[in-house]
C-alpha positions as CSV (number, residue, x, y, z in Angstrom):
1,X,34.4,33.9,-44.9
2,X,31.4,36.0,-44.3
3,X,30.0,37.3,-41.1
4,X,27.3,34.8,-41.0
5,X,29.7,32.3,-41.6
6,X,32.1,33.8,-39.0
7,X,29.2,33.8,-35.8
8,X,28.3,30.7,-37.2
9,X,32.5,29.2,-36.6
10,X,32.5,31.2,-33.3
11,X,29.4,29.4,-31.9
12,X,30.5,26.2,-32.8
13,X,33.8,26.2,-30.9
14,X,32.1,28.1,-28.1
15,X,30.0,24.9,-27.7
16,X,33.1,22.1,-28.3
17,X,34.3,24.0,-24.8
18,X,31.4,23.7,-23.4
19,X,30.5,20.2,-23.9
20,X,34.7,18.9,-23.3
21,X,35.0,21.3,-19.8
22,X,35.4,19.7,-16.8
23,X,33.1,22.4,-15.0
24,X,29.7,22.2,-15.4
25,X,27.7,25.0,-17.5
26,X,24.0,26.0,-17.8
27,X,21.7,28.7,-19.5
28,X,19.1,29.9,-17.5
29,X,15.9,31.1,-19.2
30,X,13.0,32.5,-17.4
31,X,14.1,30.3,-14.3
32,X,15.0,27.1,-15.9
33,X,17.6,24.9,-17.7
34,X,17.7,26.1,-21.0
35,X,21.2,24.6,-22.0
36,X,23.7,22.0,-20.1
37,X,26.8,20.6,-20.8
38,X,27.8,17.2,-20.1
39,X,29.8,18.1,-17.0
40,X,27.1,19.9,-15.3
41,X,24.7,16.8,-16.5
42,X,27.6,14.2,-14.5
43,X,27.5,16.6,-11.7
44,X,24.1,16.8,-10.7
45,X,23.6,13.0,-11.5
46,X,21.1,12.9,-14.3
47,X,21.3,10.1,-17.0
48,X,20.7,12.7,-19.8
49,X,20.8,16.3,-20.6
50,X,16.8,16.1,-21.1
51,X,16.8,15.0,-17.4
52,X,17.5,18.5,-16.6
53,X,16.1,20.7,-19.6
54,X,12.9,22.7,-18.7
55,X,13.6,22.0,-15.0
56,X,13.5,24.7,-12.3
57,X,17.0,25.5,-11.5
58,X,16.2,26.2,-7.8
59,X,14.5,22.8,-7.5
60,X,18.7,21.8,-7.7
61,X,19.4,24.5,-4.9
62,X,20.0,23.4,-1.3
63,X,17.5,25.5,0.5
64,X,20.5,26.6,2.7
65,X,21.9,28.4,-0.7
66,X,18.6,29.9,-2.0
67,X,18.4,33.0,-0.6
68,X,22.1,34.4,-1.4
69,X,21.4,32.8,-5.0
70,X,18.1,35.2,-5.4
71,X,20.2,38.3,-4.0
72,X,23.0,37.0,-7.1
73,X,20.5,37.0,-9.3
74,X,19.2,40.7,-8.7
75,X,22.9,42.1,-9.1
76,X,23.6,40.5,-12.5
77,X,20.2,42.1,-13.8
78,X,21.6,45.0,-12.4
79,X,24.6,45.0,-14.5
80,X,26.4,43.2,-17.8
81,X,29.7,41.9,-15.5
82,X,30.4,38.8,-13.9
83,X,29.3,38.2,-10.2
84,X,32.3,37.2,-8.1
85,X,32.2,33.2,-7.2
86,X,30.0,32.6,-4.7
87,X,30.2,28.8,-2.9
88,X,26.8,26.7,-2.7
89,X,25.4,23.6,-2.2
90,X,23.4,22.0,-5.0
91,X,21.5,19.2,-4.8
92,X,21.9,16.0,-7.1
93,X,19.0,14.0,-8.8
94,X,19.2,11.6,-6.4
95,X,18.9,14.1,-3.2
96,X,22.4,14.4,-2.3
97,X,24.2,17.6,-1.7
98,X,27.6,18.4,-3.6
99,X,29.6,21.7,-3.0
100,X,30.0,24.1,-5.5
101,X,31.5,27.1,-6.6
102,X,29.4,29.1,-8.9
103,X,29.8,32.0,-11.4
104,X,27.4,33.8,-13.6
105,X,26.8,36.6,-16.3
106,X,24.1,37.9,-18.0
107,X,23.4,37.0,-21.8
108,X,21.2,37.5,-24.0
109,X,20.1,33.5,-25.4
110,X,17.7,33.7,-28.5
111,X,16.7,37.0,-28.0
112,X,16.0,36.4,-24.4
113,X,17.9,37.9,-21.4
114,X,19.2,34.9,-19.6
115,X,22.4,33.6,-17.1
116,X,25.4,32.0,-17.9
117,X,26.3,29.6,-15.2
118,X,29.4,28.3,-14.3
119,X,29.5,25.2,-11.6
120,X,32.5,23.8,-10.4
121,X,32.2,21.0,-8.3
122,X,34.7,21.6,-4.9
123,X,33.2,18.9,-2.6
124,X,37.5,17.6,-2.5
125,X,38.1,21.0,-1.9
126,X,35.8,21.4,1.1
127,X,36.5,18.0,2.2
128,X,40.1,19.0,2.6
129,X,39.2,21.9,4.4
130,X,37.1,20.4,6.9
131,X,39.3,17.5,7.9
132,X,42.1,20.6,8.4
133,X,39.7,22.3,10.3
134,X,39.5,18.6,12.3
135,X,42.8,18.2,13.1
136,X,43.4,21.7,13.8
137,X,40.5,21.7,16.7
138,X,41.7,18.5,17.9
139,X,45.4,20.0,18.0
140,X,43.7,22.5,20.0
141,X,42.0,20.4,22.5
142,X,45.5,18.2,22.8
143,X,46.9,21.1,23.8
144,X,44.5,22.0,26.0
145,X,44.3,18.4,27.5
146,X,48.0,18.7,27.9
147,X,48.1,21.9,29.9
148,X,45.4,20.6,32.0
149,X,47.6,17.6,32.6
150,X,50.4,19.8,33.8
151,X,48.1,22.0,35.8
152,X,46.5,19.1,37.8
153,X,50.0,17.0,38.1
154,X,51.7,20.0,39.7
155,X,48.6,20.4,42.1
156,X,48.7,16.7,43.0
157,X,52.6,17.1,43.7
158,X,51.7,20.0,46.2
159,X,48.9,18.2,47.4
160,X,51.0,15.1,48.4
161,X,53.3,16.9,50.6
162,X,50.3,18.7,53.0
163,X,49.0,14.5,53.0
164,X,52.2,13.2,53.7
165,X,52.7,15.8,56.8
166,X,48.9,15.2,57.6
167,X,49.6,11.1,57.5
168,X,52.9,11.6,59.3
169,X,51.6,13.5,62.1
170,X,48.4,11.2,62.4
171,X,50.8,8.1,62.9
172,X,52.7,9.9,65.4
173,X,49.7,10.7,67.4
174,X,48.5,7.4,66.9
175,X,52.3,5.5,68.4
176,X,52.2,8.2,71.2
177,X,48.0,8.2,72.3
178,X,48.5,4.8,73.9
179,X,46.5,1.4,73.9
180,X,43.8,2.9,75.9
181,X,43.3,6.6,74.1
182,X,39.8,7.7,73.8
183,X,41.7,9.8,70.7
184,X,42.9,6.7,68.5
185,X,39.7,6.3,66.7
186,X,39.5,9.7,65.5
187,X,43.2,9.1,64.3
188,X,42.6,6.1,62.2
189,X,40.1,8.1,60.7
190,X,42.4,10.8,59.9
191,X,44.4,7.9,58.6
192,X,41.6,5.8,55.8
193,X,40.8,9.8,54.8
194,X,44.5,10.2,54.3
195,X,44.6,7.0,52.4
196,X,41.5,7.6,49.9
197,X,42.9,11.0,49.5
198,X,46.1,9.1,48.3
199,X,44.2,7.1,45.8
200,X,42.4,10.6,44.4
201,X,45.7,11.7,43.7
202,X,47.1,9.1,42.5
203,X,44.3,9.3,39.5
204,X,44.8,12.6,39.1
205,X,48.8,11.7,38.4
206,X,47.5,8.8,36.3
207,X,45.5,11.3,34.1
208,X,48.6,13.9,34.1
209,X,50.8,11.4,33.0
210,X,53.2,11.7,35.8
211,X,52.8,8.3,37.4
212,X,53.7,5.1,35.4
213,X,51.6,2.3,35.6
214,X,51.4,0.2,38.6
215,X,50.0,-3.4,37.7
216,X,49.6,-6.1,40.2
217,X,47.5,-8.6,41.2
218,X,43.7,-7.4,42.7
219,X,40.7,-8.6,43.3
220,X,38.4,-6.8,40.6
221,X,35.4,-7.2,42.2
222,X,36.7,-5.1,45.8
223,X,37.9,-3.0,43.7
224,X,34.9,-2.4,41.8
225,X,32.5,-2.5,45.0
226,X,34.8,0.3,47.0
227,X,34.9,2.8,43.8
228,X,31.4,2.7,42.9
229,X,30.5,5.1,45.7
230,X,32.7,7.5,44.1
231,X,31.3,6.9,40.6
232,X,27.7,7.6,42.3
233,X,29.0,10.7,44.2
234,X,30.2,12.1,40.4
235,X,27.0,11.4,38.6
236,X,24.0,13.7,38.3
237,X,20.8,13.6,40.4
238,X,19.0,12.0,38.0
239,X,21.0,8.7,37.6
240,X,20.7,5.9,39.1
241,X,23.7,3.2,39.2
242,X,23.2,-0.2,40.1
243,X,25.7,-3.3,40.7
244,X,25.6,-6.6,40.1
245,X,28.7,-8.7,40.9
246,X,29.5,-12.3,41.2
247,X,31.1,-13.9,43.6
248,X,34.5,-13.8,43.6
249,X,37.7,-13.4,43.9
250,X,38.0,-12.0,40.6
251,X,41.9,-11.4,40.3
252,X,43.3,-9.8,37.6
253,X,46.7,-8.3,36.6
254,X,45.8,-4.1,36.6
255,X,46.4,-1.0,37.6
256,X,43.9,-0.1,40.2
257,X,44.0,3.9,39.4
258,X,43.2,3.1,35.6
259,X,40.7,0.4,36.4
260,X,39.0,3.1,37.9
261,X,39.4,5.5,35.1
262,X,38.1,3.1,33.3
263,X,34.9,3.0,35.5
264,X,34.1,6.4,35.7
265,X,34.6,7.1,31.6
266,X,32.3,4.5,30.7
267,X,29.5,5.5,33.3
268,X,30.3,9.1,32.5
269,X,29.7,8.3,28.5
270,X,26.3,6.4,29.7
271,X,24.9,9.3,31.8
272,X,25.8,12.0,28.5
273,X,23.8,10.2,26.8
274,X,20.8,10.3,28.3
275,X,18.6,12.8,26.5
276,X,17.1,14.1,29.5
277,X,19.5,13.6,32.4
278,X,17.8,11.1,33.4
279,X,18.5,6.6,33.4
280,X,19.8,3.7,34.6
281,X,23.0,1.9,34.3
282,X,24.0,-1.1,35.4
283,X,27.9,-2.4,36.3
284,X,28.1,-6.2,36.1
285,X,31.1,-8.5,36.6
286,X,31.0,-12.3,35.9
287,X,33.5,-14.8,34.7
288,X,34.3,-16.1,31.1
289,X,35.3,-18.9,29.5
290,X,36.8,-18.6,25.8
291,X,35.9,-20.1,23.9
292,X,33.2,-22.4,26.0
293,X,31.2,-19.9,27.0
294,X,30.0,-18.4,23.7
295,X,29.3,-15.0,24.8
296,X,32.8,-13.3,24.4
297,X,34.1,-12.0,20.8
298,X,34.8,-15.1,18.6
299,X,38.9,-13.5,18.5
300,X,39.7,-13.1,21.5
301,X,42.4,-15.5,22.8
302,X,41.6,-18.8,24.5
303,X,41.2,-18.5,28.8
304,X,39.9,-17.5,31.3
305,X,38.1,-13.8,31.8
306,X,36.9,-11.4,34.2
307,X,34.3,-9.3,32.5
308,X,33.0,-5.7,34.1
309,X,30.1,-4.7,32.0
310,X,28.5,-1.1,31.8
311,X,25.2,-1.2,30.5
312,X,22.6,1.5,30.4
313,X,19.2,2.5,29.1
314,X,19.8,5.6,27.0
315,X,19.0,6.1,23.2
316,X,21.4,3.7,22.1
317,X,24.2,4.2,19.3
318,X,23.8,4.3,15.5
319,X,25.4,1.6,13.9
320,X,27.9,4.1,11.9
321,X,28.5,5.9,14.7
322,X,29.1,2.6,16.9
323,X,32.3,2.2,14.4
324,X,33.9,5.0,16.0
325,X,33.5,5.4,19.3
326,X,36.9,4.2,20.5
327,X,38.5,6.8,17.8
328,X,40.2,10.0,19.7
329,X,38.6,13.5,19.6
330,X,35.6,11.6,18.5
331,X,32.2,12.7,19.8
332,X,28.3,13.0,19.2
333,X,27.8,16.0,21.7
334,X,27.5,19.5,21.6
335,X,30.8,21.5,21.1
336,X,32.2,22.3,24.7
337,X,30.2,19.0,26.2
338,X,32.7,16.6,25.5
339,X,36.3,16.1,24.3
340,X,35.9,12.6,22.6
341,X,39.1,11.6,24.7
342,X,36.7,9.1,27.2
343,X,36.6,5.8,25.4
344,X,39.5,6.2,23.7
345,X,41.5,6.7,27.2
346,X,39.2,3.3,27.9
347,X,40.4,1.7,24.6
348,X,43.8,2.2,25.3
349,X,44.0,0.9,29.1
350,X,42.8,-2.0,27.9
351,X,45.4,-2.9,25.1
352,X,48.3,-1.6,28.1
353,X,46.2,-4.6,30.3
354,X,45.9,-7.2,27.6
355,X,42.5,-7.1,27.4
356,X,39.7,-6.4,25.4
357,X,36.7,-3.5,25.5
358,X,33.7,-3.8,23.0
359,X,30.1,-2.6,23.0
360,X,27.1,-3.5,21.3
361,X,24.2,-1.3,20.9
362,X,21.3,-0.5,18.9
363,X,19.2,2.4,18.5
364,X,16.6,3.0,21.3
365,X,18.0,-0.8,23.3
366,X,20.9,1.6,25.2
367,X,24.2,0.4,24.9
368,X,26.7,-2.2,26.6
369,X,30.1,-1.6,26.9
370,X,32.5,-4.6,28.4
371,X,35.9,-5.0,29.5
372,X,37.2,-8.9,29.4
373,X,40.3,-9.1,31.3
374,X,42.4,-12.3,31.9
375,X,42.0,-13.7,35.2
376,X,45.5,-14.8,37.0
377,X,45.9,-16.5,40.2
378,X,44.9,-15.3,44.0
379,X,45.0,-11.6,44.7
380,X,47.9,-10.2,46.4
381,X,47.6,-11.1,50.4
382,X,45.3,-8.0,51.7
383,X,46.6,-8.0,55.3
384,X,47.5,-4.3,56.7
385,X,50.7,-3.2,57.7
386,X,49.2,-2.3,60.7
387,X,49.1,-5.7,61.5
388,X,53.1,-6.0,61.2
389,X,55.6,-5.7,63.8
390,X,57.8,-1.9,62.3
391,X,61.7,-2.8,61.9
392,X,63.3,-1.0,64.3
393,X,67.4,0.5,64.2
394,X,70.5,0.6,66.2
395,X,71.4,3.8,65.8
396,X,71.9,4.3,62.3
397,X,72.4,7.8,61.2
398,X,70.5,8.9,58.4
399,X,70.4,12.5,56.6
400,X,67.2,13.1,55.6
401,X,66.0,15.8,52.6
402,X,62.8,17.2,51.8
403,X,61.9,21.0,51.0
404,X,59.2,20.5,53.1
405,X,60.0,21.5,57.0
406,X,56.9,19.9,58.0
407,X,58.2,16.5,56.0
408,X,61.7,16.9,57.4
409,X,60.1,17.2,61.0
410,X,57.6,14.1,60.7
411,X,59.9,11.7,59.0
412,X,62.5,12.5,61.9
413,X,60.7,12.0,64.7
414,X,59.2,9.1,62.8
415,X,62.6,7.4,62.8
416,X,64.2,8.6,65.8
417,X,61.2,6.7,67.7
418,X,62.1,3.6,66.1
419,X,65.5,3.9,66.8
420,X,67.6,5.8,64.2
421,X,69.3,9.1,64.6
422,X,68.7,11.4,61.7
423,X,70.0,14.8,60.5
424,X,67.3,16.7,58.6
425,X,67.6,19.3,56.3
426,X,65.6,21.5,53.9
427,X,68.3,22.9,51.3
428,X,70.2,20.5,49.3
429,X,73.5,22.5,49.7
430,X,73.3,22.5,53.6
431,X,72.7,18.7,53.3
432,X,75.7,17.9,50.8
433,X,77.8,20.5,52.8
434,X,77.1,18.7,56.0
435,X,77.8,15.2,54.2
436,X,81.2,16.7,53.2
437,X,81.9,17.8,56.6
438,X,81.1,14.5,58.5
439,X,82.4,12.3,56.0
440,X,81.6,8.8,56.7
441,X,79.3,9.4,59.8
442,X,76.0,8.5,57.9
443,X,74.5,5.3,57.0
444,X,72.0,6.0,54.4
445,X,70.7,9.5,52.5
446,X,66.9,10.3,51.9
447,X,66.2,12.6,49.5
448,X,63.0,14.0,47.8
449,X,63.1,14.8,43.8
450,X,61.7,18.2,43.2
451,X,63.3,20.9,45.1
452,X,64.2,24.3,44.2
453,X,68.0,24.7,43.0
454,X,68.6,20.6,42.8
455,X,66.8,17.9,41.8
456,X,67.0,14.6,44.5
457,X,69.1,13.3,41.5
458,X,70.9,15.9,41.3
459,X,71.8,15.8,44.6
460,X,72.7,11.9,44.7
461,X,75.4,12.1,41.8
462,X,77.1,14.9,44.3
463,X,76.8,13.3,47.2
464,X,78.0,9.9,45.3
465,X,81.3,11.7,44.8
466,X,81.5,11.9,48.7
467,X,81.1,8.8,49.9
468,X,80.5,6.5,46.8
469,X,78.9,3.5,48.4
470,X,76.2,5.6,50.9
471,X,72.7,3.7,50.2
472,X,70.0,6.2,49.2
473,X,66.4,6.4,49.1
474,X,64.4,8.8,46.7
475,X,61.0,9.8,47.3
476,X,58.5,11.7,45.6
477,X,55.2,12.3,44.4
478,X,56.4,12.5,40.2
479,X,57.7,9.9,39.4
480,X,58.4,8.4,35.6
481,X,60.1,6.0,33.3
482,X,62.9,8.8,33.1
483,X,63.2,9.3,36.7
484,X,63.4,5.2,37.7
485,X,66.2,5.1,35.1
486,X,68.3,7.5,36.5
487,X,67.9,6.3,39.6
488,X,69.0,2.6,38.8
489,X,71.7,4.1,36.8
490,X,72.8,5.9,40.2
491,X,72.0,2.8,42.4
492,X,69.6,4.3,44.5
493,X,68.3,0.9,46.8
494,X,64.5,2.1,46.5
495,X,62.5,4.6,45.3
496,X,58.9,5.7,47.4
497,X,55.9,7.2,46.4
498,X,54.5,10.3,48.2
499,X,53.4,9.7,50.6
500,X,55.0,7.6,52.0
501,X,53.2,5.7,55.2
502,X,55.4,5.0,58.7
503,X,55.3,1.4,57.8
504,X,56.9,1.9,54.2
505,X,59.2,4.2,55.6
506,X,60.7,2.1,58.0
507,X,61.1,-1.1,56.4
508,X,63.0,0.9,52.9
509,X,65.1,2.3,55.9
510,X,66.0,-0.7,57.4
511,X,66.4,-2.8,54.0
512,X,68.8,-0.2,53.4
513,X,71.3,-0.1,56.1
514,X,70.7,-3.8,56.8
C-alpha cells in the first residue's frame, strides 16, 4: 500500500471514531463549525449536522463561558499541545444550557490552521455534584439547628429555676400580704409575668426538643387572640397584622406551644416575603364542614374543622415553587436569610395534630396558607386555681431535693404553711444519707432531675432500696419520652413541670401521701 493509500486508510478510521464516539467533536475554521460528529450534533440539539455547519461557534457559548473560551483560544495559537479540560456551559439549539467539559488542539484542516474540539457532556456529573453540595449544606445547617437546640434548651432549664424561685416567692408574698394589702396587685402581676414567661419557655423547649407534646383540649380562638400580640411584637415596623375570628368556642385537640409555632412560622414566611418590608397579613379562623362546605381539600376526611388561615399580600408563589414549600432546607431567600426549616416545622405539627396545612397562591395575588384541624367537644374548664380551696397536711414529712437553695427554701416554706413538715436539701448524697439515717420517718420524697453528681432518677432507684414503698415526685424543667419511662418504670406517683405553681404543688403532695 502506498503512502497516498496509507493517509487515505488513516483518515478514514480517524473519522469511524469520530462519528461512533460518545463525546461530541468539532473543527473550528476561522470561528465556525467546519466539521461535527453525530454526538456533538445530539448534544447541542440540532436535527442535522448542516444545522450547525458554517455557524459561529460562540453563538453555542453561554455568555458566562465566553470570556475563558477567548483566553483558551489565545494559548492553543500560542502552542501545538493540548489545553487542559476546561468546564463550560454551552447552549443548545433550543436555548437551554448543558455542562460541558471541553478539550482542544490546534490542527491544521485543508491547509487552514484550525481547533480540534472535544465536548463531553457532564450535566450528570454536575448534577451529582450539586445535590452533594445540597445535602452537605443542609447537613451543616442540621447541625447547626441542633446545637442551637441544645444551646436554647439548656438556657430555658436555667431559666426555669430563677422563674420557679421568682413564682414561689410571689405566692408567698401573696398568702402572707393579707386580704386588705395595698401590695397584692403588684403581686399578681409578678404572678401573669411569671406565667407568660412560662409559656416563652416552654416554646423555646418545644423548639429544643426537650419537652414532649402536650395535647389537650383548647379553645383555638383564645388561643389565637392572646398570641397574636406576640406575633405583632416579633414582626417588622412595616407590617401590619390583622385578625379576623369567628365566634367560637373553637375546641380543638393541640398543643398550645406548637399552635403557636405554628403561628409565628407562617406570619414570619409572609412578612420575608415581602419585597420591600412592607404588607398586610391577615389571620382568619372559621368553621368547616367536609364535605358540605366545598371549600376544604376534596381528601380530607369527612367532619367537622376549625380552620386558622394566614393570608397576605406579598408577591405570591410560583407555581413550581409552590410544590415545595413544605420540603425541609427548602427556601427562595438569600443565603443566611432563611433556613427552609419554617413550613416544614408547620407541615409536620400538623400530621402530629391530625390535621391538614395547604396554601394556594398565585404570582402577584399573595399567598394563603390554612391549617384545618378537627374540632372535638367543649374546651377544658378554664377556671383558675386561684379560685380552689389548696389541700392542706397533717403533718406529713416530706424530703425535698432541688440544687437550687432558693427552690429548696420556697417549696419549704410553701409546704410547711400548708401544713407539712419538710427536710430540704441541696446535694443528693446528704438527702439519701439523711433517708438512711431516719429510716421510715418520711412520707413522700421530691426530687428535681438534673443535678450535678446524680440525676433525680438516679437518686430514686437509691433511695428505693431504702424504703421501697416511699411515694416520690420528680420535677423538672427537661423532661422527655425517656425520662417519663423511667420514671413509670420506678413508680414515681407524678412527675411536674418547672415550674411548678403553689397550687400544683400542693395537690401532687397531697395525692401523694393521701
Amino acid at each position: 500500500m502506498d503512502e497516498a493509500s496509507k493517509q487515505r486508510e488513516q483518515v478514514s478510521q480517524f473519522r469511524k471514531l469520530l462519528e461512533t464516539s460518545t463525546d461530541g467533536f468539532f473543527v473550528n475554521v476561522g470561528g465556525c463549525f467546519h466539521y461535527v460528529n453525530p454526538a456533538l450534533q445530539r448534544l447541542l440539539g440540532a436535527s442535522s449536522a448542516e444545522e450547525l455547519i458554517g455557524r459561529k461557534v460562540f453563538d453555542f457559548i453561554d455568555p458566562g463561558s465566553q470570556e475563558a473560551v477567548r483566553k483558551r483560544i489565545q494559548a492553543i495559537r500560542a502552542s501545538t499541545e493540548p489545553v487542559a479540560p476546561l468546564e463550560e456551559k454551552y447552549l443548545r439549539v433550543d436555548g437551554t444550557q448543558v455542562d460541558v467539559e471541553v478539550t482542544a488542539v490546534a490542527i491544521l484542516e485543508g491547509g487552514e490552521h484550525a481547533i480540534l474540539v472535544t465536548v463531553r457532556d457532564i450535566s450528570e456529573r454536575k448534577k451529582a455534584e450539586r445535590r452533594r453540595r445540597e445535602l452537605e449544606d443542609q447537613l451543616r445547617q442540621a447541625q447547626k439547628m441542633e446545637a442551637l437546640g441544645t444551646l436554647a434548651g439548656g438556657i430555658a432549664h436555667d431559666f426555669n429555676n430563677v422563674l420557679a424561685a421568682v413564682t414561689g416567692n410571689a405566692e408567698l408574698a401573696r398568702l402572707r400580704a393579707g386580704k386588705d394589702s395595698r401590695a397584692l396587685p403588684y403581686l399578681q402581676e409578678i404572678m401573669t409575668a411569671t406565667q407568660r414567661a412560662k409559656g416563652l419557655t416552654s416554646q423555646v423547649l418545644a423548639f429544643s426538643r426537650q419537652q414532649p407534646p402536650n395535647r389537650r383540649s383548647v379553645d383555638l380562638g383564645a388561643m389565637i387572640e392572646s398570641e397574636l400580640p406576640l406575633v405583632r411584637a416579633a414582626a417588622p415596623v412595616g407590617v401590619s397584622i390583622e385578625q379576623d375570628l369567628a365566634p367560637g368556642p373553637h375546641a380543638v385537640l393541640a398543643d398550645p406551644v406548637q399552635i403557636h409555632q405554628v403561628l409565628l412560622n407562617l406570619c414570619s414566611n409572609a412578612w420575608q416575603a415581602f419585597e420591600d418590608g412592607e404588607g398586610r397579613i391577615t389571620v382568619t379562623l372559621h368553621r368547616c364542614l367536609q364535605p358540605d362546605d366545598g371549600t376544604a381539600p376534596a381528601d380530607l376526611r369527612h367532619g367537622s374543622y376549625a380552620v386558622l388561615s394566614v393570608s397576605d399580600d406579598g408577591p405570591g408563589i410560583e407555581e413550581g415553587i409552590l410544590e415545595r414549600v413544605f420540603e425541609p432546607f427548602f427556601t427562595t431567600k438569600d443565603p443566611g436569610s432563611g433556613t427552609g426549616l419554617g413550613l416544614s416545622v408547620v407541615h409536620g405539627i400538623a400530621k402530629s395534630h391530625d390535621a391538614r396545612v395547604v396554601c394556594e397562591s398565585e404570582p402577584g395575588q399573595g399567598a394563603t396558607f390554612e391549617l384545618y384541624l378537627p374540632l372535638v367537644d367543649a374546651p377544658d374548664d378554664g377556671a383558675q386555681e386561684g379560685g380552689r380551696e389548696l389541700p392542706r397536711g397533717e403533718g406529713q414529712r416530706i424530703l425535698y431535693l432541688d440544687d437550687e437553695l432558693a427552690l429548696v427554701r420556697v417549696a419549704a416554706d410553701l409546704l410547711e404553711d400548708h401544713g407539712y413538715r419538710v427536710a430540704g436539701f441541696t446535694k443528693p448524697g446528704e438527702a439519701l444519707a439523711a433517708l438512711r439515717a431516719q429510716s421510715g420517718a418520711f412520707d413522700l420524697l421530691v426530687t428535681d432531675l438534673k443535678m450535678p453528681g446524680h440525676t433525680g432518677l438516679d437518686v430514686i432507684q437509691l433511695a428505693r432500696a431504702v424504703e421501697p414503698s416511699l411515694p416520690v415526685i420528680l420535677v423538672s424543667g427537661y423532661i422527655d419520652d425517656q425520662v417519663l419511662n423511667r420514671a413509670v418504670a420506678l413508680r414515681v406517683r407524678e412527675v411536674l413541670h418547672k415550674p411548678v405553681d403553689m397550687h400544683t404543688l400542693c395537690r401532687a403532695v397531697a395525692d401523694a401521701v393521701a
